[in-house]
C-alpha positions as CSV (number, residue, x, y, z in Angstrom):
1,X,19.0,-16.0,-16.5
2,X,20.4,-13.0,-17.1
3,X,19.1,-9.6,-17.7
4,X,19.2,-8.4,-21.6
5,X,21.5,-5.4,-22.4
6,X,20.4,-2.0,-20.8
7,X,22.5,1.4,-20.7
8,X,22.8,2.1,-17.6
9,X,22.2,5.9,-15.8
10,X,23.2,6.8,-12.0
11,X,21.4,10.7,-11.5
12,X,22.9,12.1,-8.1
13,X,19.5,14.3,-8.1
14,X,16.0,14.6,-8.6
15,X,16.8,17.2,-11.5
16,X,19.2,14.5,-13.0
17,X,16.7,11.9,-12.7
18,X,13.9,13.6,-14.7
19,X,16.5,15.0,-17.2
20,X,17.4,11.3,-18.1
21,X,13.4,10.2,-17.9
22,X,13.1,13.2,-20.0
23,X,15.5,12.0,-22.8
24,X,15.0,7.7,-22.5
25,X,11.2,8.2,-22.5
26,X,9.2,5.4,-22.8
27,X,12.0,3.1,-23.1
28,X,13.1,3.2,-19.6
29,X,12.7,1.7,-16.2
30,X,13.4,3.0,-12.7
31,X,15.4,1.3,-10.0
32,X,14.8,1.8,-6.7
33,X,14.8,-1.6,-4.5
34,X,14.6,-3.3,-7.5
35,X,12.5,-6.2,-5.8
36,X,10.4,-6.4,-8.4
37,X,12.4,-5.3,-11.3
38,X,15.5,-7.3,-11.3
39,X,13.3,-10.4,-11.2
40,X,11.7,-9.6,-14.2
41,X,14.9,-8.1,-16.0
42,X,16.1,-11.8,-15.1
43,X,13.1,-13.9,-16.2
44,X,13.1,-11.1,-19.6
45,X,9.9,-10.5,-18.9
46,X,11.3,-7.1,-19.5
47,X,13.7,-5.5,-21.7
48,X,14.3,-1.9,-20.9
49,X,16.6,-0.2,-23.2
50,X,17.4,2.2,-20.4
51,X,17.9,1.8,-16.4
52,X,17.6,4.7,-14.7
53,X,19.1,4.0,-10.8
54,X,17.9,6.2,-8.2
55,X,19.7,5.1,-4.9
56,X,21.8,7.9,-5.5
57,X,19.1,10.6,-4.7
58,X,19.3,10.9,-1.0
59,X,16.7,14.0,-1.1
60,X,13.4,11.2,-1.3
61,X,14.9,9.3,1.2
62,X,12.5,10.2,4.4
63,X,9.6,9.5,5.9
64,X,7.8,12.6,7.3
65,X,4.8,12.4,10.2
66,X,2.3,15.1,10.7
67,X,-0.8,15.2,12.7
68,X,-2.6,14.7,9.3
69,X,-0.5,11.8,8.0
70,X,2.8,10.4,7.1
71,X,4.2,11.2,3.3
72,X,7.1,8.4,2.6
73,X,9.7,9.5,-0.5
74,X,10.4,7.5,-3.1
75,X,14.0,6.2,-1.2
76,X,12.3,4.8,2.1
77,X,12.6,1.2,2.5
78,X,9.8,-0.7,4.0
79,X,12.0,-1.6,6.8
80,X,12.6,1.7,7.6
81,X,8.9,2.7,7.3
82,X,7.4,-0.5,9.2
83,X,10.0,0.6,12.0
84,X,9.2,4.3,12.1
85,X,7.7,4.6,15.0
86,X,5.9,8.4,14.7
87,X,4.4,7.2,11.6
88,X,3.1,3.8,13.5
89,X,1.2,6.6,16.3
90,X,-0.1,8.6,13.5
91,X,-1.3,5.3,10.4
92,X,-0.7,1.6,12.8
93,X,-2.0,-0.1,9.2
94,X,1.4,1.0,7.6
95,X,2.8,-1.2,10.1
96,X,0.1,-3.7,10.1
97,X,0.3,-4.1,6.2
98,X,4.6,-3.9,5.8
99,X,4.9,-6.3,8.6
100,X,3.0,-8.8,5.7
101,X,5.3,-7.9,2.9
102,X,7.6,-11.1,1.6
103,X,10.6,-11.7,4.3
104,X,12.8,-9.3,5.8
105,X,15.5,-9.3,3.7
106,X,13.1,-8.0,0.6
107,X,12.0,-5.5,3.2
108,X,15.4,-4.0,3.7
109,X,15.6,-3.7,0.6
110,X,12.4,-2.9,-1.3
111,X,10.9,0.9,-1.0
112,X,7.4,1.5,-0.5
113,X,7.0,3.9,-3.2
114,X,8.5,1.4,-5.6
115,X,5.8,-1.2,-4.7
116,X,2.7,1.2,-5.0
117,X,4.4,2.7,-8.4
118,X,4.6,-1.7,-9.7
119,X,0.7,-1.7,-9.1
120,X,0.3,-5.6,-8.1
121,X,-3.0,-6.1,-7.3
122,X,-1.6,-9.0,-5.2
123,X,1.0,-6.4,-3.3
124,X,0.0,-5.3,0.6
125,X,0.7,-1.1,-0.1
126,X,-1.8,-0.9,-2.9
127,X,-4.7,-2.3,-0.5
128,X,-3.3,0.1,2.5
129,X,-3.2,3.2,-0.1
130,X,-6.7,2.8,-1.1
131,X,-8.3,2.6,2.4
132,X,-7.1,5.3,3.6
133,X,-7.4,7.3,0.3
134,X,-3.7,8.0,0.1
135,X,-2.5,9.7,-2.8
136,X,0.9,9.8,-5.0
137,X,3.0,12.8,-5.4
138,X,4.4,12.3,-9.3
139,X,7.5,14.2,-10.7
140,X,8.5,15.1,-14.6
141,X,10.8,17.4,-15.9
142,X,9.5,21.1,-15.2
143,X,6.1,20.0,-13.2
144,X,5.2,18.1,-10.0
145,X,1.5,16.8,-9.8
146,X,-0.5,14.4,-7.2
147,X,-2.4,11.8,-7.8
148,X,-5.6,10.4,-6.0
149,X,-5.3,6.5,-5.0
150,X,-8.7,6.4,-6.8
151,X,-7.2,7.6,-10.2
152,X,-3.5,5.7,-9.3
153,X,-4.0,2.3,-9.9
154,X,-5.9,1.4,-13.3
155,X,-5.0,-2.4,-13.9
156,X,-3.1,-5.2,-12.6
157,X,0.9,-4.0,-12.9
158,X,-0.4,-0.8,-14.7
159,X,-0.3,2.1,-13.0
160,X,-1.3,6.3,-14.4
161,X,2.0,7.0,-14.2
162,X,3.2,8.9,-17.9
163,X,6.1,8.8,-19.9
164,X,8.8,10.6,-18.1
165,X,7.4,11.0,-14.8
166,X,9.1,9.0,-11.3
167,X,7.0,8.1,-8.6
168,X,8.5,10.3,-6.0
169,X,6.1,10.1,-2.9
170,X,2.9,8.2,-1.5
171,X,0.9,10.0,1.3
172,X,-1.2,7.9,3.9
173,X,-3.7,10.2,5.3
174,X,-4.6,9.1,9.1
175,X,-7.8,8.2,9.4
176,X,-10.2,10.4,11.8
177,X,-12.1,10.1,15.5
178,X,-11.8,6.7,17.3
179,X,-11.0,4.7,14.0
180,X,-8.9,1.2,14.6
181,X,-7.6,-0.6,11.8
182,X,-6.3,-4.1,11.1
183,X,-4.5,-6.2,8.2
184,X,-4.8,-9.8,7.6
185,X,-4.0,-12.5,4.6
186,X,-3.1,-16.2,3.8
187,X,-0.5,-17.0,2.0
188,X,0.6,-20.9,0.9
189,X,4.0,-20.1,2.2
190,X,5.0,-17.4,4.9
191,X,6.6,-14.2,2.5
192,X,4.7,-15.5,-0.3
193,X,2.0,-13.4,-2.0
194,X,-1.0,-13.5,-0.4
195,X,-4.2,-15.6,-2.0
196,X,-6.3,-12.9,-0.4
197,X,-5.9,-9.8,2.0
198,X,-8.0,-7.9,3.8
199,X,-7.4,-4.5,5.3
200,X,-10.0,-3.0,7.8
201,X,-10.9,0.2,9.3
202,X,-13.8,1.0,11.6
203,X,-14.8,4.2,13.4
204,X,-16.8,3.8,16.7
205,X,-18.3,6.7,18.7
206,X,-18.1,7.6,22.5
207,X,-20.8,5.0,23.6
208,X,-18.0,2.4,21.0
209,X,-20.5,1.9,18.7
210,X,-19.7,1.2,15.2
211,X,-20.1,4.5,12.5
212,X,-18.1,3.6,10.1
213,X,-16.9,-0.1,8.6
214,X,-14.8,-0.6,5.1
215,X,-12.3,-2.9,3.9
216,X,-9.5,-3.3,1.0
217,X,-9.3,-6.5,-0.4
218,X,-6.1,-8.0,-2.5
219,X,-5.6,-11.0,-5.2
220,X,-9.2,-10.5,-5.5
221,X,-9.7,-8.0,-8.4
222,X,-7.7,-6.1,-10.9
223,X,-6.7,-3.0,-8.9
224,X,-7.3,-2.4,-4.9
225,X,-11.0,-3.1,-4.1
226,X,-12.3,-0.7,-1.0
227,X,-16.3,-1.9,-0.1
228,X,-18.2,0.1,2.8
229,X,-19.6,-2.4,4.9
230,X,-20.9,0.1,7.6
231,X,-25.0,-0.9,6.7
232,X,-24.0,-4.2,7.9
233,X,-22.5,-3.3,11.3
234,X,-23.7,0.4,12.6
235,X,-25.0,1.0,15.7
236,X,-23.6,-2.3,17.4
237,X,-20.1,-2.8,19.4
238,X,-17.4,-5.0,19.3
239,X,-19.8,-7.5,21.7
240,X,-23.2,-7.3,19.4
241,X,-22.1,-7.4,15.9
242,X,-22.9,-9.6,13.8
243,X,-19.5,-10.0,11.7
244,X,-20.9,-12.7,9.4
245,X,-23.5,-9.7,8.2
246,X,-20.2,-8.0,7.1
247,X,-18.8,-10.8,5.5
248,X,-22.0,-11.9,3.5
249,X,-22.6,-7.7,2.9
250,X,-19.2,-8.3,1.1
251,X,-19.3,-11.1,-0.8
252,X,-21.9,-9.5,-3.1
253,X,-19.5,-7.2,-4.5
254,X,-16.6,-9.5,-4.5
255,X,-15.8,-11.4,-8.0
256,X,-12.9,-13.5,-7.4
257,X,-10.4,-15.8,-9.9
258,X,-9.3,-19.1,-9.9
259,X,-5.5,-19.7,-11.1
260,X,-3.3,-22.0,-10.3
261,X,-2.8,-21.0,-6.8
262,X,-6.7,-21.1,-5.7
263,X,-9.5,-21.6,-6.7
264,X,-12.5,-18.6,-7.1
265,X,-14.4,-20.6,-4.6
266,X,-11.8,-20.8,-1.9
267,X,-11.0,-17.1,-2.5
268,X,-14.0,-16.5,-1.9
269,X,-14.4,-18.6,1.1
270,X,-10.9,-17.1,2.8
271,X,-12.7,-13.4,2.2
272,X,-15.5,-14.2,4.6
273,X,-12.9,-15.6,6.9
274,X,-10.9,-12.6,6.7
275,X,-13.5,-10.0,6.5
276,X,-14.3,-11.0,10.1
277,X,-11.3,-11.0,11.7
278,X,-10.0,-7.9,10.5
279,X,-13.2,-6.0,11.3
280,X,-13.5,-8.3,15.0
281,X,-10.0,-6.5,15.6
282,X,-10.5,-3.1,13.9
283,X,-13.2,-2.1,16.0
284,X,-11.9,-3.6,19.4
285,X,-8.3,-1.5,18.4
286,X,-10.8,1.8,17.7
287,X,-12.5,1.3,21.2
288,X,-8.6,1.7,22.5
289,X,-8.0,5.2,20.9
290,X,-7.8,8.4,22.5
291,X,-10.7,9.9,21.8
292,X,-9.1,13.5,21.6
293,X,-6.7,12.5,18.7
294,X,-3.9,13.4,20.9
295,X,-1.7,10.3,20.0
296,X,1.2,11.8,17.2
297,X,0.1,15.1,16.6
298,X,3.9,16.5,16.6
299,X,5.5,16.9,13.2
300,X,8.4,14.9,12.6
301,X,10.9,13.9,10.1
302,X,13.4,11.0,9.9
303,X,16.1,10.4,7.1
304,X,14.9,7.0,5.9
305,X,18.8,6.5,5.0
């Protein structure tokens, strides 16, 4: 199929892009890597009277490291953030989360910004955004404001994001102390969306005993679903815990749906499974870091073009 009749805007700006957000309101879409868009344009499962193209704004094309985190702009492909590698020494689950989004090609292609801003509960960024307790930076014509991830994602697709304002950066906050993170998921088909996801972080002392334990789950709930499972695993190391505590800790909180690609039950099931590995992993990655933090502590910044 074919997309329905849109007029079509190319800004060469930022200013230029919220000028025309500005004017087409409500009854215009943003294209960045259009991964998502251009399917749905296709399938008319949307019908924007307005597109608003922003490949043309070089300026939010970057992905910037600091020794507190790495802020991506809306323009950096997930290619181009999954390769970085000062952001990889700074937040490894950017990498370990992009290197799980579709195939390559999409990668190239799609922009990490773009996903968060499309809000699929199903999508690998939105589960990575909400355990670290990232944040998005959102632009409108005459004022900038930033979002918490807590307050970004409010439904499946649906995202706080107004009439008039572009999604022009995310912000992945590194995580503190000896903390080791990991991100796993099963899919029916390699590239395909995943029927669940787990991201993992845990935090271990100087003895590399657990103090901190939480994991994001995706295609398991309406928006991002973070769960601290520390009560489950503190106090033990990577050789004493119990993982299956962890995984049963979870599964109280977790409310899973059938559709036609599982069942409740076996999303359920493939939680436990997942829960384990990714925290088996985090915490023997956490009992690897430098202790001192020293590891990407120089600023640095890299056109994502």
């Amino acid at each position: 199929m074919k997309p329905p009749a849109f007029r079509y805007h190319a800004p060469t700006d930022l200013a230029e892009a919220l000028d025309a957000l500005a004017e087409v309101g409500h009854d215009g879409k943003v294209l960045a890597g259009g991964q998502s868009l251009i399917p749905m344009l296709n399938m008319r499962l949307a019908a924007p009277a307005h597109l608003v193209d922003i490949n043309g704004l070089s300026e939010l094309a970057y992905v910037r490291t600091d020794p507190g985190g790495v802020a991506v702009g809306a323009l950096a492909r997930h290619a181009e953030v999954e390769a970085d590698e000062a952001a990889h020494a700074v937040v490894p689950l950017l990498r370990q989360g992009l290197r799980l989004v579709a195939h390559p090609v999409i990668r190239n292609r799609g922009t990490t910004v773009g996903s968060l801003a499309h809000a699929d509960p199903s999508g690998e960024m939105t589960a990575v955004l909400a355990l670290l307790g990232g944040s998005m930076t959102l632009a409108r014509k005459g004022s900038t404001r930033t979002v918490a991830v807590e307050d970004f994602f409010v439904g499946p697709l649906e995202a706080s994001i107004e009439e008039g304002e572009l999604a022009v950066a995310a912000y992945f906050p590194r995580l503190p102390g000896r903390t080791g993170t990991e991100f796993v998921e099963i899919a029916r088909r390699h590239g395909d969306y995943a029927m669940c996801g787990v991201a993992a972080a845990v935090t271990v002392d100087d003895d590399l005993r657990i103090v901190s334990a939480r994991a994001a789950y995706l295609s398991l709930s309406p928006v991002p679903l973070v769960l601290d499972l520390t009560d489950a695993l503190i106090g033990r190391t990577a050789d004493t815990a119990v993982w299956q505590d962890a995984a049963t800790l979870a599964a109280g909180s977790l409310e899973p749906e059938g559709d036609i690609h599982a069942t409740a039950e076996y999303r359920a099931q493939l939680a436990g499974v997942l829960t384990v590995r990714a925290l088996r992993t985090a915490t023997e990655r956490a009992a690897l870091v430098d202790p001192n933090g020293t590891t990407g502590t120089t600023s640095t910044e890299r056109s994502a073009r």
